[in-house]
C-alpha positions as CSV (number, residue, x, y, z in Angstrom):
1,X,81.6,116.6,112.5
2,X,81.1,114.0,115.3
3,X,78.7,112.0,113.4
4,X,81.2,111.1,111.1
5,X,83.9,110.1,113.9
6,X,83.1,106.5,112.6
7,X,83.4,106.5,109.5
8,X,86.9,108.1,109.4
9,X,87.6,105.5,112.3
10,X,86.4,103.0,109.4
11,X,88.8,104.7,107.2
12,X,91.8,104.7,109.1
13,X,91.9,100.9,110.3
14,X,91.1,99.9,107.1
15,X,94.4,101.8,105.9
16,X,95.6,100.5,108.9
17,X,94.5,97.1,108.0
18,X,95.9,97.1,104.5
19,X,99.3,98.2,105.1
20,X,99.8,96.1,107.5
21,X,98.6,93.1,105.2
22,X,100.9,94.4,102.1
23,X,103.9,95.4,103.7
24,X,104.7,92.9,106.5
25,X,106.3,89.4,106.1
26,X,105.3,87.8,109.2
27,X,102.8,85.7,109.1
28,X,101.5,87.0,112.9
29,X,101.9,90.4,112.2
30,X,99.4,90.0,108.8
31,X,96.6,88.0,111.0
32,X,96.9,91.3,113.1
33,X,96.2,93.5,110.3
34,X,93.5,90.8,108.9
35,X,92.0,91.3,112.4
36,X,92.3,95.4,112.3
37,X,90.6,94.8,108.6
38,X,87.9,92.7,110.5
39,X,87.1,95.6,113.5
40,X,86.7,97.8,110.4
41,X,84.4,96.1,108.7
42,X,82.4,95.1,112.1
43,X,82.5,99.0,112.8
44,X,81.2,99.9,109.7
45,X,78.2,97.8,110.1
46,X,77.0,98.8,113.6
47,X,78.0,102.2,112.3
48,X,75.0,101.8,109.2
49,X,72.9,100.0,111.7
50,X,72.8,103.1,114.1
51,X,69.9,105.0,114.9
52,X,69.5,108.5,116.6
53,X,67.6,108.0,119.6
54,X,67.2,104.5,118.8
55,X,66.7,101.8,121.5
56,X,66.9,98.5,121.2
57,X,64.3,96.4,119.9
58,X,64.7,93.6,122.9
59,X,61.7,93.7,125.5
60,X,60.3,97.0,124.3
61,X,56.9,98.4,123.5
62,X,58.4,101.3,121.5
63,X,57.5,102.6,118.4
64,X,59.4,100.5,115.2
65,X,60.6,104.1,114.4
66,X,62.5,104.4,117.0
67,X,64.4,101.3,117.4
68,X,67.5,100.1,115.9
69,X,68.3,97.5,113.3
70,X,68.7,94.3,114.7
71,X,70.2,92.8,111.6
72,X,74.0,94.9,111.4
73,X,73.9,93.8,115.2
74,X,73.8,89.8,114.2
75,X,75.9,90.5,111.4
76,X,78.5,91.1,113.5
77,X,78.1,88.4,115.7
78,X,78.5,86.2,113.3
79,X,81.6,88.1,111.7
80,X,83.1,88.1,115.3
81,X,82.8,84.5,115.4
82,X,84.0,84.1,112.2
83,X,87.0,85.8,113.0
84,X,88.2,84.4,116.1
85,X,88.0,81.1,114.1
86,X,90.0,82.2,111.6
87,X,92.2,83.9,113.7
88,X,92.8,80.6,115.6
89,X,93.4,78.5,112.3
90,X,96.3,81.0,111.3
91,X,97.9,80.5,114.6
92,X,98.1,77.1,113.9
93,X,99.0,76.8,111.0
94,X,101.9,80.0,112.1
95,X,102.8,77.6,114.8
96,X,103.3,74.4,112.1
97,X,105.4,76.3,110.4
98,X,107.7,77.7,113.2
99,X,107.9,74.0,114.4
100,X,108.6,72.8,110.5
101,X,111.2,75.7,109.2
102,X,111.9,77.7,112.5
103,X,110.4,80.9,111.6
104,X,107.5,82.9,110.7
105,X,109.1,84.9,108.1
106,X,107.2,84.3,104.5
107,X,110.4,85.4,102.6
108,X,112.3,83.1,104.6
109,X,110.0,79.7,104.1
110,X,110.0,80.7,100.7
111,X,113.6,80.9,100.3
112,X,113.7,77.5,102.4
113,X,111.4,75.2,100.0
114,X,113.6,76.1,97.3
């Protein structure tokens, strides 16, 4: 039952993820739940990338059997990076339009453009 602690983790910020995504109107509380979708999707990755008595495949003289997948691991690197430059784009943009309309609200703008 432990060995599947991640992938219900998965699972549950996904959900997490979504709702939050579907049901809010703020435009900082959705690049919250965009980011909660993004650690799912990260864990989930490292999660297929894990090996059982694995080690990792930096400076070692182990057998290939035994060491984990490098490739999930740069995956999510890249993701992370991804991510945090997304992340900072919303903000900015979250911060035009709080400058622009005075909120963050989506109904609100929308109402406010006409």
């Amino acid at each position: 039952m432990l060995w599947n602690l991640p992938f219900i983790t998965v699972v549950v910020l996904t959900l997490i993820g979504l709702v939050t995504v579907l049901l809010k109107k703020n435009i900082i509380k959705i690049l919250l739940g965009i980011n909660i979708l993004n650690s799912a999707a990260n864990l989930f990755l490292i999660t297929l990338g894990y090996r059982e008595g694995g080690v990792a495949p930096i400076f070692t003289l182990a057998p290939s059997e035994l060491m984990v997948l490098p490739t999930p691991q740069a995956l999510v690197l890249t993701s992370i990076v991804i991510g945090v430059a997304t992340s900072a784009l919303v903000l900015s943009f979250a911060i035009v339009l709080q400058k622009k309309y005075g909120t963050v609200d989506i109904d609100k703008i929308r109402r406010l453009q006409g």
